[in-house]
N, C-alpha and C positions, 0 to 999 in steps of 0.2 A: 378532445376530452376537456370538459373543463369541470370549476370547484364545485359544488353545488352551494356553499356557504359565501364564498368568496366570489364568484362567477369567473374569476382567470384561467384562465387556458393553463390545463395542468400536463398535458400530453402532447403524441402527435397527433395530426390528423388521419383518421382512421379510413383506409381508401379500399376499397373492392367492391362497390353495389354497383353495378352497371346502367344503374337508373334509378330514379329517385324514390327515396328511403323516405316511408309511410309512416312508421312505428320504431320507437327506440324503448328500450329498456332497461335498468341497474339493478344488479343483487344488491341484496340491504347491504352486504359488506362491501359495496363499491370496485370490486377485485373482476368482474363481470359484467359485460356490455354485450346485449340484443338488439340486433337491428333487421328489421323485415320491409322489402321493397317492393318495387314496381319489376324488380328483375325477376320477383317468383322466387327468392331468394333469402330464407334466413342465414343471419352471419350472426358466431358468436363469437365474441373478444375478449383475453384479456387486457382487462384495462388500464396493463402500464407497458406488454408488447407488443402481440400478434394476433393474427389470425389465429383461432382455434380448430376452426370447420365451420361448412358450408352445408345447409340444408335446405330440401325443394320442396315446391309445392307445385301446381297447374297453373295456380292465377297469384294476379299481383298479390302480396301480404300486403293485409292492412292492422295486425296490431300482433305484436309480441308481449311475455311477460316473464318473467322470474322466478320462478320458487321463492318462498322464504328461505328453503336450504338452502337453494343458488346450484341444486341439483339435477333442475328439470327445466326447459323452456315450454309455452305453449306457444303456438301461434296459427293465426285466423287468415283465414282466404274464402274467397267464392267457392274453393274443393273443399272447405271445409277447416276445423278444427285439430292438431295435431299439438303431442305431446313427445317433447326428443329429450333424450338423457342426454346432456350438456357433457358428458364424460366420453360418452363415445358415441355419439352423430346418430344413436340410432332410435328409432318412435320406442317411445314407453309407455 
């Protein structure tokens, strides 16, 4: 994790994609990190501890995004399109 302003390494390093990570993304409040891979794998972070959850798709992710609430994630694959409520792992 690092500053966006500063670019220093403000965290640790964020480890669970089993294969290389296509698509990252930050809520406007910075408190939320998106990451969609080649492991078919959205992960949602917060971005000063943990894992939050883990969501699937069929084929690799290639782009995640954020709400402006910091409510919802989308994210894009070859299966398609999908919307998760960031609160509790499941499509909205």
């Amino acid at each position: 994790v690092w500053n966006r302003e500063t670019g220093a390494q403000t965290g640790k390093v964020l480890q669970g994609h089993t294969s290389v990570v296509r698509a990252v993304d930050v809520s406007p409040d910075g408190k939320t990190i998106a990451s969609g891979g080649n492991d078919k794998t959205v992960r949602i972070w917060d971005a000063e501890t943990e894992l939050l959850c883990t969501l699937g798709h069929e084929s690799d992710v290639t782009s995640v995004h954020i709400s402006p609430d910091s409510k919802r994630v989308a994210s894009g694959s070859d299966d398609g399109m999908r919307t998760w409520d960031i609160e509790t792992g499941e499509l909205a």
